[in-house]
ChimeraX commands (.cxc) that place a marker at each C-alpha (Angstrom):
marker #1 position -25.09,-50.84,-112.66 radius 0.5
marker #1 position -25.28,-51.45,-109.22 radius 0.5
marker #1 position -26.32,-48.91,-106.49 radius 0.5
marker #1 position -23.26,-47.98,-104.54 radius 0.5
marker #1 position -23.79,-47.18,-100.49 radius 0.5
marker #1 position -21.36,-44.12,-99.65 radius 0.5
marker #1 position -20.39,-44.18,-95.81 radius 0.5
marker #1 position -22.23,-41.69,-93.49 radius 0.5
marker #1 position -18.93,-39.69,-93.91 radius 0.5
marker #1 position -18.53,-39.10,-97.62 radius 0.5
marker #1 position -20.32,-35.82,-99.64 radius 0.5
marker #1 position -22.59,-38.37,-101.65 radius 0.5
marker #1 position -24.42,-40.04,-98.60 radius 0.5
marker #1 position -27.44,-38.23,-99.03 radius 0.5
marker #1 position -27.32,-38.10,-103.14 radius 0.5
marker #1 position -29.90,-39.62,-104.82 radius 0.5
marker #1 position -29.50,-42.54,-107.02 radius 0.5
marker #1 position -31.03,-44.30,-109.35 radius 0.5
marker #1 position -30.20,-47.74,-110.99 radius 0.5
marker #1 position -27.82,-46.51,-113.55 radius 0.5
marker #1 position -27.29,-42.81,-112.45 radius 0.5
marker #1 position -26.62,-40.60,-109.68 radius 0.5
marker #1 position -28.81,-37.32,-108.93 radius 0.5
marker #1 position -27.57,-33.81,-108.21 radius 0.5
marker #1 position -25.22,-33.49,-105.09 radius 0.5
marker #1 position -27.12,-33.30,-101.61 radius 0.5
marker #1 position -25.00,-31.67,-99.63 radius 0.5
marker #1 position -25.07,-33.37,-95.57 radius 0.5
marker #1 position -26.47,-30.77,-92.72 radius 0.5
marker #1 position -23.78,-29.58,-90.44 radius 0.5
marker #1 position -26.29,-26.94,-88.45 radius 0.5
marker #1 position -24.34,-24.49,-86.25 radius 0.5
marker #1 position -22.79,-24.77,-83.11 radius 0.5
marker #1 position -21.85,-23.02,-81.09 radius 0.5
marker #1 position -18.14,-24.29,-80.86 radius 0.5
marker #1 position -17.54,-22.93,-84.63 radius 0.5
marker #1 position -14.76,-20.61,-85.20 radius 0.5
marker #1 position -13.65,-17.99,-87.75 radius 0.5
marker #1 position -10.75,-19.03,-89.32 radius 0.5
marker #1 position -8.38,-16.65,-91.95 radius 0.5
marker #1 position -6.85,-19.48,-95.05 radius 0.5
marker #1 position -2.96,-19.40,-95.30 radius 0.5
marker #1 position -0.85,-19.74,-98.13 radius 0.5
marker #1 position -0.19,-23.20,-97.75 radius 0.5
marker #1 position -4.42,-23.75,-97.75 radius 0.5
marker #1 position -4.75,-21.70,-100.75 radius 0.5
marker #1 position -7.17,-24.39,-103.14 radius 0.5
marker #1 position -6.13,-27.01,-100.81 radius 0.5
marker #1 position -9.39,-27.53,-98.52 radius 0.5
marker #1 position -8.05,-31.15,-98.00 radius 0.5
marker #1 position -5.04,-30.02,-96.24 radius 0.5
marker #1 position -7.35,-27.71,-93.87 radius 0.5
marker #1 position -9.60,-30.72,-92.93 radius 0.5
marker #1 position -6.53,-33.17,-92.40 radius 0.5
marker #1 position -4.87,-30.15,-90.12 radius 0.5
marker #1 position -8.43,-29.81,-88.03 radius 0.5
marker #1 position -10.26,-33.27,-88.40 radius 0.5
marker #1 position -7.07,-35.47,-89.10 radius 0.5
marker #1 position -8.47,-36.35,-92.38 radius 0.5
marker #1 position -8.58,-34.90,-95.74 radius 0.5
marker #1 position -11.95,-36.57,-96.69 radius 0.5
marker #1 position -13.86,-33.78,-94.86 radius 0.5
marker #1 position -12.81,-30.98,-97.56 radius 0.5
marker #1 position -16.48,-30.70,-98.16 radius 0.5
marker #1 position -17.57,-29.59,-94.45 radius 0.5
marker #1 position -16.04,-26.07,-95.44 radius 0.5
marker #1 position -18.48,-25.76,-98.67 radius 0.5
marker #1 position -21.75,-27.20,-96.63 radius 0.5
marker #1 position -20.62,-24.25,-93.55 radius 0.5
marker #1 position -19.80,-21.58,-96.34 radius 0.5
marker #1 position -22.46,-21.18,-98.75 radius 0.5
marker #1 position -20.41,-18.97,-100.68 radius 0.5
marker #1 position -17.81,-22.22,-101.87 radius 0.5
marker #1 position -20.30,-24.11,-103.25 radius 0.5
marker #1 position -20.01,-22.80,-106.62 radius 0.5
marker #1 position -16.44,-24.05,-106.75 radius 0.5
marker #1 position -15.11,-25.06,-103.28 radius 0.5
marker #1 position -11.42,-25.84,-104.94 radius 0.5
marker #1 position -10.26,-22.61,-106.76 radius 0.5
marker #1 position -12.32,-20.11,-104.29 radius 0.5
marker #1 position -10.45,-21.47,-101.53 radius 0.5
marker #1 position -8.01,-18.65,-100.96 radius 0.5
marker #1 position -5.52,-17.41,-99.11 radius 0.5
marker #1 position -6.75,-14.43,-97.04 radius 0.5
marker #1 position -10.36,-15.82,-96.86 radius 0.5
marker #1 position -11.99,-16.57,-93.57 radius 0.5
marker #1 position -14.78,-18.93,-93.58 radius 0.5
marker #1 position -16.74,-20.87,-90.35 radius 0.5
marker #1 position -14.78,-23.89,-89.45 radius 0.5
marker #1 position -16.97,-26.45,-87.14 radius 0.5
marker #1 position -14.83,-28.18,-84.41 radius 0.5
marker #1 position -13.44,-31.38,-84.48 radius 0.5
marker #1 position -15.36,-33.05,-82.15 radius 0.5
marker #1 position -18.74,-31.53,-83.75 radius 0.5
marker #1 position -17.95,-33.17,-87.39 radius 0.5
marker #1 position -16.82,-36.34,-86.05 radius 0.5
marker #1 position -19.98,-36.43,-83.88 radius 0.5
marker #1 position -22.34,-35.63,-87.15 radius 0.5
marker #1 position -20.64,-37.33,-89.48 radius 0.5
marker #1 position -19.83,-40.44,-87.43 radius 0.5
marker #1 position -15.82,-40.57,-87.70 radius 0.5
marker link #1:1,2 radius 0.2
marker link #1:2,3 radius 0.2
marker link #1:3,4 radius 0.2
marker link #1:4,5 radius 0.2
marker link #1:5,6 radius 0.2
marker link #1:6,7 radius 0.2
marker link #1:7,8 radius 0.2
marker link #1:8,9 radius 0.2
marker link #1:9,10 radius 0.2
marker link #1:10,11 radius 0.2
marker link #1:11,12 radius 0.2
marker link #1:12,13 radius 0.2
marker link #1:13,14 radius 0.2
marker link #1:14,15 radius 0.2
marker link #1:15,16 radius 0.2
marker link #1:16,17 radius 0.2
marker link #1:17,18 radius 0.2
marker link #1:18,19 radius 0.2
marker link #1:19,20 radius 0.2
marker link #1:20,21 radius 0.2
marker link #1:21,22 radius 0.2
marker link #1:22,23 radius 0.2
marker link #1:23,24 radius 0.2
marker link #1:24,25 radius 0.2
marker link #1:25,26 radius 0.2
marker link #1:26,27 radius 0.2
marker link #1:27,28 radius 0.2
marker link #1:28,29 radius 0.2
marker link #1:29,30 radius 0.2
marker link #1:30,31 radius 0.2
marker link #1:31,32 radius 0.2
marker link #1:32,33 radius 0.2
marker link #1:33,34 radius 0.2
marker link #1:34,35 radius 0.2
marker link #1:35,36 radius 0.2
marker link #1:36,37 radius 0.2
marker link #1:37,38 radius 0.2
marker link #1:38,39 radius 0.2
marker link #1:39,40 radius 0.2
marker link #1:40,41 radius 0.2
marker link #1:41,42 radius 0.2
marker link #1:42,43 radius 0.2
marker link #1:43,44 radius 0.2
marker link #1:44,45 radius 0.2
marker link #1:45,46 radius 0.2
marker link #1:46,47 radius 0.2
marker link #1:47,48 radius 0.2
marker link #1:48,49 radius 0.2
marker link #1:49,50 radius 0.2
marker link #1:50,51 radius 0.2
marker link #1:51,52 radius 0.2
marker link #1:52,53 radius 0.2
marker link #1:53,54 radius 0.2
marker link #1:54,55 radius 0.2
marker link #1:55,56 radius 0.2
marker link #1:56,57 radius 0.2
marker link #1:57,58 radius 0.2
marker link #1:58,59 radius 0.2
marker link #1:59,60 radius 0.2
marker link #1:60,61 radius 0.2
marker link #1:61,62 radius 0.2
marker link #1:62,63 radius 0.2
marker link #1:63,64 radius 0.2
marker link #1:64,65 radius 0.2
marker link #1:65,66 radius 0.2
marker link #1:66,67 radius 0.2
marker link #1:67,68 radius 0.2
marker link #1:68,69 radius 0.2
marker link #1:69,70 radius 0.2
marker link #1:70,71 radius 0.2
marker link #1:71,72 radius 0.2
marker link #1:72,73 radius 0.2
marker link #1:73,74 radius 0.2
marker link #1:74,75 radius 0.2
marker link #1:75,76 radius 0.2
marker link #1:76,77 radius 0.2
marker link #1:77,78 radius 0.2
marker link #1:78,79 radius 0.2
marker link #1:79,80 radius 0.2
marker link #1:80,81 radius 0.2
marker link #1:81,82 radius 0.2
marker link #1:82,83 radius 0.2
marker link #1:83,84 radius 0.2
marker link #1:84,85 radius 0.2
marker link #1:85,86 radius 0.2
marker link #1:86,87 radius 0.2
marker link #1:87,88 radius 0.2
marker link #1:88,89 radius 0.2
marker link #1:89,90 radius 0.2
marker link #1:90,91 radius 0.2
marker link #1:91,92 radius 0.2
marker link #1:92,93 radius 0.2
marker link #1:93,94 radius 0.2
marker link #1:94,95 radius 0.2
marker link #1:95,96 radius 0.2
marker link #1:96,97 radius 0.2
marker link #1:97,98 radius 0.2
marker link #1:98,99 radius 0.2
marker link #1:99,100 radius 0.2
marker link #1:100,101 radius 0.2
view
């Protein structure tokens, strides 16, 4: 098996690998800012952190920014995802800046 080379974007970039496996998630740094914002989950978000990051970052491959911002969704970033919750949201511009999109 082949190493595979996950774009500076993607959850995996900084996973380890080895020839035929890969490692334990390594979750990318998104430090603070300054520009972050609280933001309150609707309905419509409720275990849908894909449709959050296409409404902010126009894309719904950044689902994953929420879970490296809120420590508290990294246990299960899907089903905790509720309506009602408010979590740190980084701005657009910040993510695309970090992550390179």
């Amino acid at each position: 098996m082949s190493r595979i080379i996950y774009p500076a974007n993607s959850p995996y970039y900084l996973t380890p690998q080895s020839s035929w496996s890969i490692g334990n998630l390594v979750f990318r740094p998104i430090p603070a800012d300054h520009n972050d914002t609280l933001y309150t989950l609707r309905m419509h978000h409720q275990y849908r952190p894909d449709r959050l990051s296409y409404e902010l970052y126009t894309t719904p491959a950044y689902w994953w920014v929420f879970s490296v911002r809120n420590a508290f969704l990294r246990r299960d970033p899907i089903w905790e995802f509720i309506a009602g919750l408010t979590i740190i949201v980084p701005s657009a511009d910040y993510v695309h800046r970090i992550l390179g999109g």
